[in-house]
C-alpha positions as CSV (number, residue, x, y, z in Angstrom):
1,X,179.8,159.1,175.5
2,X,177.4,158.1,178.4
3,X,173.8,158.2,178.2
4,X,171.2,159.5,180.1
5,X,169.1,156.5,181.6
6,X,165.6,156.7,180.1
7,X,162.8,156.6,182.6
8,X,159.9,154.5,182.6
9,X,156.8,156.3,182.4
10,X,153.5,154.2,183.7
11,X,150.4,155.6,182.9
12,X,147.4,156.3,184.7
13,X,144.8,153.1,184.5
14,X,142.0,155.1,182.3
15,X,139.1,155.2,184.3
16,X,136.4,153.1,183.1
17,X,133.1,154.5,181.7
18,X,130.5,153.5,183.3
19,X,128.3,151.6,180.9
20,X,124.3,149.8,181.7
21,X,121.1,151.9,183.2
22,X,121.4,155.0,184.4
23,X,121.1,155.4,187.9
24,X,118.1,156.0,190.2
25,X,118.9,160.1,190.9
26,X,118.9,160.9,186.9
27,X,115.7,158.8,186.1
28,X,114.1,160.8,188.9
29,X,115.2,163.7,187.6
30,X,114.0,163.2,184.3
31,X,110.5,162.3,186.0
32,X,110.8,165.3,187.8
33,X,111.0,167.5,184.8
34,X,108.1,165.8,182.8
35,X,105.8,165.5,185.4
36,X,104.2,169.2,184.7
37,X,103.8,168.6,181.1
38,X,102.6,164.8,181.8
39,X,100.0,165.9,184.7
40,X,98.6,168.7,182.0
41,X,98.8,166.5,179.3
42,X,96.8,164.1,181.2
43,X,94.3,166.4,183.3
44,X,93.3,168.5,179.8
45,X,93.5,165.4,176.7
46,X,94.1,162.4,177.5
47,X,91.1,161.9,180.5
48,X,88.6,164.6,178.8
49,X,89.4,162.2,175.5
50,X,88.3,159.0,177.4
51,X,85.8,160.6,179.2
52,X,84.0,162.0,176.1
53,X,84.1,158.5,174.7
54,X,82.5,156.9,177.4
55,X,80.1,159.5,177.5
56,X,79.3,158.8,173.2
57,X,78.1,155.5,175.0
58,X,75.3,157.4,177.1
59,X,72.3,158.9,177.0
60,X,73.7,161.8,179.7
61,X,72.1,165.3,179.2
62,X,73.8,168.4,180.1
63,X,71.2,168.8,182.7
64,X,72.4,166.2,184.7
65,X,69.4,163.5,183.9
66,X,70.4,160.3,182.0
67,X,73.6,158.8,182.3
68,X,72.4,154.9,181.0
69,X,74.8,153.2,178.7
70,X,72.6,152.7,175.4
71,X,75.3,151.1,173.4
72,X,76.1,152.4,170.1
73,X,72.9,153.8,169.8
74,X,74.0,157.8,169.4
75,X,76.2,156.6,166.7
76,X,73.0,154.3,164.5
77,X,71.2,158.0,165.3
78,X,74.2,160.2,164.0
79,X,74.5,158.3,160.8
80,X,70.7,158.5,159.9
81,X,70.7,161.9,161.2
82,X,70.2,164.4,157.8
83,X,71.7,167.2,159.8
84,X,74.7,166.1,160.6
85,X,75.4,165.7,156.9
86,X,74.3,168.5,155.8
87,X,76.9,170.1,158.3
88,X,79.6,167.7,157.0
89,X,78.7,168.4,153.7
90,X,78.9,172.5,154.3
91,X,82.2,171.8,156.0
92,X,83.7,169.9,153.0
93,X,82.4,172.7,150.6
94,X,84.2,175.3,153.0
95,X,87.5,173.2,153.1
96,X,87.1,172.8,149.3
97,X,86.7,176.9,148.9
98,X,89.2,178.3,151.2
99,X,92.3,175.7,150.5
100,X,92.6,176.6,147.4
101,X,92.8,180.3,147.5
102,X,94.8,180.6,150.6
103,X,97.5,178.1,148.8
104,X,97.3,179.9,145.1
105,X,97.2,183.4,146.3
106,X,99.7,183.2,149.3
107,X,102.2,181.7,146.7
108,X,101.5,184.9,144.5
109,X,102.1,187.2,146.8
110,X,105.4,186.1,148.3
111,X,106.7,185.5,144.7
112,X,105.6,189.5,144.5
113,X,107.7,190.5,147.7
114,X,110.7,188.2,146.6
115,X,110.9,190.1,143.6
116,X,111.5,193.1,145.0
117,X,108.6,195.4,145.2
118,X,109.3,199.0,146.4
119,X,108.8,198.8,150.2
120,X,108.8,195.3,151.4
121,X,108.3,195.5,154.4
122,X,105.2,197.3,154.5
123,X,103.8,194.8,152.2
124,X,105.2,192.0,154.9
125,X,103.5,193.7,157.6
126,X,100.2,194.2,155.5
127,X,100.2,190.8,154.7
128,X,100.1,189.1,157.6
129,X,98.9,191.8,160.4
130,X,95.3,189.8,159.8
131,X,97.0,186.7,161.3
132,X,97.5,188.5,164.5
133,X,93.8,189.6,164.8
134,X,91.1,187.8,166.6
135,X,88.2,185.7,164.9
136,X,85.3,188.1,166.8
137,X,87.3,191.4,165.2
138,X,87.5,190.0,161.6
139,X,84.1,188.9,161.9
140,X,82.9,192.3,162.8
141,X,84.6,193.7,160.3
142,X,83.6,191.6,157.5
143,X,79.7,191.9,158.8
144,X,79.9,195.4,158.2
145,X,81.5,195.6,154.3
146,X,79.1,192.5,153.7
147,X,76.1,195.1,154.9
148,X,73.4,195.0,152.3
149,X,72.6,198.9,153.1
150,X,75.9,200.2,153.9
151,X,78.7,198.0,153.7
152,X,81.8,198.1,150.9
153,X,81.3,195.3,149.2
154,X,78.1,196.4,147.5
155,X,79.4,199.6,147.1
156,X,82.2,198.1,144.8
157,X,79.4,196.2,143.2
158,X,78.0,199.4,142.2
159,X,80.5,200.9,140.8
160,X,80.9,198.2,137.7
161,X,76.9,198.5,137.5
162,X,76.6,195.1,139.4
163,X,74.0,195.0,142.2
164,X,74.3,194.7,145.8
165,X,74.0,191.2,146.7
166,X,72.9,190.0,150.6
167,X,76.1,188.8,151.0
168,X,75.2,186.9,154.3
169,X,71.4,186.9,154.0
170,X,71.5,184.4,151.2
171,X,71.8,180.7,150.5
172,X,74.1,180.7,147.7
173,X,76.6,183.3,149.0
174,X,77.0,182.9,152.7
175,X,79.5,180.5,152.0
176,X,81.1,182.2,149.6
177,X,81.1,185.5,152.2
178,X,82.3,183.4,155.0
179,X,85.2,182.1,152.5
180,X,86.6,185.3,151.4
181,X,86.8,186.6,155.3
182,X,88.7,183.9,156.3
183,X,91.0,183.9,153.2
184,X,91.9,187.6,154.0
185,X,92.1,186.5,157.9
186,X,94.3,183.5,158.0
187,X,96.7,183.8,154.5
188,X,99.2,185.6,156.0
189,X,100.7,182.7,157.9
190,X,100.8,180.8,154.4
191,X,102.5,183.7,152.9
192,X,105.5,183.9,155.5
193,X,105.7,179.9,154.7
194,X,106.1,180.6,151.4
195,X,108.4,183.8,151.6
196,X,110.8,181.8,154.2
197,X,110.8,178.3,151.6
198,X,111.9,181.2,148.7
199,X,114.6,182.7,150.3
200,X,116.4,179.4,150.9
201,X,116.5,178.5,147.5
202,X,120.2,179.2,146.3
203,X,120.2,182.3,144.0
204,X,123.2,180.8,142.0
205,X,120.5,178.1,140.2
206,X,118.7,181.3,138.8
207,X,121.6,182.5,137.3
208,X,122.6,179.1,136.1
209,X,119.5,179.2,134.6
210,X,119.1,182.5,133.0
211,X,122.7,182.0,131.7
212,X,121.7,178.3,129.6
213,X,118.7,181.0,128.3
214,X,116.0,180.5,130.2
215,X,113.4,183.1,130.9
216,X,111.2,184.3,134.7
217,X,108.2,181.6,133.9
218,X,110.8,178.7,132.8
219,X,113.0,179.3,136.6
220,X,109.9,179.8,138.2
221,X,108.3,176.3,136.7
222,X,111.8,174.4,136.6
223,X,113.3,175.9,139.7
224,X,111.2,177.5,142.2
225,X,107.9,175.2,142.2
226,X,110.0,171.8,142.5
227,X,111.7,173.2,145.2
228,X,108.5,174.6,147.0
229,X,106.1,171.3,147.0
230,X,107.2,170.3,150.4
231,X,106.3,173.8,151.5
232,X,102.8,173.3,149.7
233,X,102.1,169.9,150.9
234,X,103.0,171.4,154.5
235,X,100.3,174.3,153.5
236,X,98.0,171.9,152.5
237,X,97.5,169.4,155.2
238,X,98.0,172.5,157.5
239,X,95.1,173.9,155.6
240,X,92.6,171.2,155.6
241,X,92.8,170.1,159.1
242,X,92.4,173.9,159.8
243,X,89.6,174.5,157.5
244,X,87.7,170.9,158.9
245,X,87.7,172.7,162.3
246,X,85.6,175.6,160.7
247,X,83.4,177.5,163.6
248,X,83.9,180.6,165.2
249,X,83.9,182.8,162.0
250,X,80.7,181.3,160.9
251,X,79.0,181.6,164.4
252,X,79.9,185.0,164.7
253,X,78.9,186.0,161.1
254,X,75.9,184.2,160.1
255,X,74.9,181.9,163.1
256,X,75.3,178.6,160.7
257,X,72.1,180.3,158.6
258,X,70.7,181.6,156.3
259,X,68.7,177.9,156.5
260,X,71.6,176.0,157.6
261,X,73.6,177.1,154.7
262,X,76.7,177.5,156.6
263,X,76.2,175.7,159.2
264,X,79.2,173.3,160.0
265,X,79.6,170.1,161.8
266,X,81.3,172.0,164.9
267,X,78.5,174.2,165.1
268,X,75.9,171.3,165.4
269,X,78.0,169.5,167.8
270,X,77.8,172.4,169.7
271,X,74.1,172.6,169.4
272,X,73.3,169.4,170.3
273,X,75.0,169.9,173.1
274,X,74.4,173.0,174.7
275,X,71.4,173.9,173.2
276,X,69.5,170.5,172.3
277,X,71.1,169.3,175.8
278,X,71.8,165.9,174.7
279,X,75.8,165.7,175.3
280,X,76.1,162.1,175.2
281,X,74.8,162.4,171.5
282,X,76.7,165.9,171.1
283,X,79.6,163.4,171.9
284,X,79.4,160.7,169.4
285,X,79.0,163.0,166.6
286,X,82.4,164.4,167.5
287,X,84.1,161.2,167.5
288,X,82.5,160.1,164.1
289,X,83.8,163.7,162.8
290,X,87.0,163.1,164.9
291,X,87.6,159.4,163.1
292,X,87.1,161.2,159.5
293,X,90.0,164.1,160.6
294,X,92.2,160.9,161.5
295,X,91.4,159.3,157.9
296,X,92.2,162.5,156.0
297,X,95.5,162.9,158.3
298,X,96.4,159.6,157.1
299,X,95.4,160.3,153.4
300,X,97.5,163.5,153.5
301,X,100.9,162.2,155.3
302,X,100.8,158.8,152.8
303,X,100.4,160.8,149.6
304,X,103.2,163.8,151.2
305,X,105.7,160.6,151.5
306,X,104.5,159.2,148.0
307,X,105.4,162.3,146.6
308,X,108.7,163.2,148.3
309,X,110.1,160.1,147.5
């Protein structure tokens, strides 16, 4: 019995991998495709940020007189400046208002949809087709049912015998005007937060649930609201840095009056600036009112990561 002589097979040397930096072509081609977002990113933030804080520094009118550095002397005038509270202080109540509304009732309503009700979509597109309009059309729109004379809002009023408040012409319901506008504006986007965190929750945990005996308000408290508070923290810090930027529906609808009442900090920035002329001032009050956004970012992300760990 013979055998058949076995043959040696040699393999191929493995190429070797080239290992270190990568070479000149690919870092130039990375360049290549940041540069557009890195010359806009540069041109429209970054310079405007550094030239506004020089500017903070100046006593530079938008008429083109001034222009002397006067040290920190906008900012000593910004902090003894009663105005500028009082337009912190409107902003605050606003923020205060309109947060927690547009977290409360946004959950409401996508627990409604979720549930079922006849004809979801239309509610859906109900919902949030405010979202989509512009800040000068709701304004309009809300001027008009806020009319004294003619509008809806008193007319509802006089139906239960109430009787017809100047929504806007007042002090002590501007605010309040100017709140439920912007609630019925802007909610939609929290609602399709809140439908989309609902309909990942697994259905099988209900049924576990109702199973072991336990009724719609013990899986909503037990189930559904544990799993939703990184979707309400989101809302929240969304919410607040949203709400501290507060301007174009108050311009548009009162003007910052009646007396101030609603006027916010954006507003009198603007002011100053293109109306009092004084930019360099116009710029330090935005930096004091940009340092307290960065404090309350950090306040919000510290407790968000307390809480979700």
């Amino acid at each position: 019995m013979t055998t058949a002589p076995q043959t040696a097979v040699t393999a191929a040397p493995a190429r070797r991998v080239r290992s270190g930096a990568p070479r000149s072509g690919d870092r130039l081609a990375g360049w290549a495709f940041v540069a557009p977002f890195l010359v806009f990113f540069i041109a429209f933030l970054i310079w405007p940020m550094i030239h506004g804080l020089y500017l903070s520094f100046t006593d530079v009118s938008l008429t083109g007189a001034g222009g002397n550095l006067i040290g920190f002397a906008n900012y000593s005038e910004a902090f003894a400046d009663g105005d500028v509270w009082r337009s912190l202080g409107n902003t605050a109540w606003f923020t205060l208002l309109s947060t927690i509304p547009l977290v409360v009732i946004a959950l409401v309503m996508a627990v409604l949809v979720e549930q079922g009700l006849p004809g979801q979509w239309l509610w859906r597109l109900s919902f949030f087709m405010p979202f989509l309009l512009a800040s000068t059309v709701i304004s309009q729109i809300w001027v008009w049912i806020f009319n004294p004379q003619l509008g809806i809002a008193n007319a509802v009023l006089n139906v239960f015998g109430l009787e017809s408040v100047a929504w806007l012409q007042e002090p002590e319901t501007a605010m309040i005007g100017v709140v439920i506008a912007t609630v019925w504006w802007t909610i939609g986007f929290n609602f399709l937060l809140y439908l989309a965190a609902l309909q990942n929750i697994p259905p099988q945990q209900y049924e576990a649930a109702a199973i072991d005996g336990a009724g719609r308000f013990r899986q909503f408290w037990s189930i559904t609201m544990p799993q939703l508070l990184p979707t309400t923290f989101l809302i929240v810090m969304l919410q607040v840095l949203a709400s501290l930027k507060l301007f174009d529906q108050v311009y548009q609808m009162t003007g910052g009056g009646p007396g101030g009442a609603t006027r916010s900090i954006l507003q009198y920035v603007y002011e100053v600036g293109f109306t009092g002329y004084r930019f360099g001032y116009s710029a330090a009050i935005s930096y004091v009112f940009f340092a307290i956004i960065i404090i309350v970012s950090v306040v919000q992300f510290r407790f968000t990561r307390r809480s979700d760990s």
